[in-house]
Steps between C-alpha positions, in 0.01 A plus 500: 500500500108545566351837601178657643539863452200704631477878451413659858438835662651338769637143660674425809642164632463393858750206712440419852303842540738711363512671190796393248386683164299783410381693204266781363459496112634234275552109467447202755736239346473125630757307329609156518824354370440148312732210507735576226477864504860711472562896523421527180193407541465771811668769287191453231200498711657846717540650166154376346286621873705811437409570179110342530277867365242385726475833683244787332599829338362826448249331294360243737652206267830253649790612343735577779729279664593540890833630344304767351227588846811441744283319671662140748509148499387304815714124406328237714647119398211266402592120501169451446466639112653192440268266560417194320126448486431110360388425821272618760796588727733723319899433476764723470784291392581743218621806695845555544643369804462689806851591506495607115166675572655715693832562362254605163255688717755716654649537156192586316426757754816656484464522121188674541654729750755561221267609276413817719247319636408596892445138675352379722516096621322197659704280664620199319339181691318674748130452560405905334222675506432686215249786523426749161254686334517363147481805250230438190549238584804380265669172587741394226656078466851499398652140452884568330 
């Protein structure tokens, strides 16, 4: 699995007009599931964003984890992070199927929810809009 993960104040996810995920404090997670990829693989990167001390303590320095703010995830699926760039045009022949994608999307989310995590989602396939205010800003790469 490949991961974005973007500390926010806030993020919100928009489809056909209408708001389908919202958050204040905490993480905006785009995640794709690659060809190949199993729940295993989903059960790792929920419990490495979990765990990620990328949030400040008393002393201004990252060393708390959402787990630790109880701050929420915003999941939006992200074909795109797996993108083969040889070309000018990119491909995406290495993310999972869409099928699989979602099956591992849903999964992954509900892993994170699992965690004590409040969630929030995109919509798997839909054409989002993703709005946030990006916090520091901190945008982490995760490729498990």
């Amino acid at each position: 699995m490949r991961a974005v993960v973007q500390r926010v104040s806030r993020a919100s996810v928009t489809v056909d007009g209408a708001i389908t995920g919202e958050i204040g404090p905490g993480l905006l997670i785009l995640i794709c599931a690659m060809e190949g990829d199993s729940d295993a693989q989903a059960d790792a990167m929920a419990t490495k964003i979990a765990k990620l001390r990328i949030f400040k303590d008393e002393a201004g320095k990252m060393n708390r984890s959402i787990l630790d703010t109880g701050g929420a995830a915003l999941i939006v699926s992200q074909f795109t992070l797996a993108a083969d760039l040889r070309g000018n045009r990119p491909g995406f022949s290495t993310a999972a199927r869409p099928d699989e994608g979602k099956r591992l999307y849903d999964y992954f989310s509900d892993r994170i929810a699992a965690l004590g995590i409040p969630t929030a989602k995109g919509i798997f396939g839909a054409d989002m809009d993703v709005s946030l205010n990006n916090d520091g800003p901190v945008t982490i790469w995760l490729d498990l």
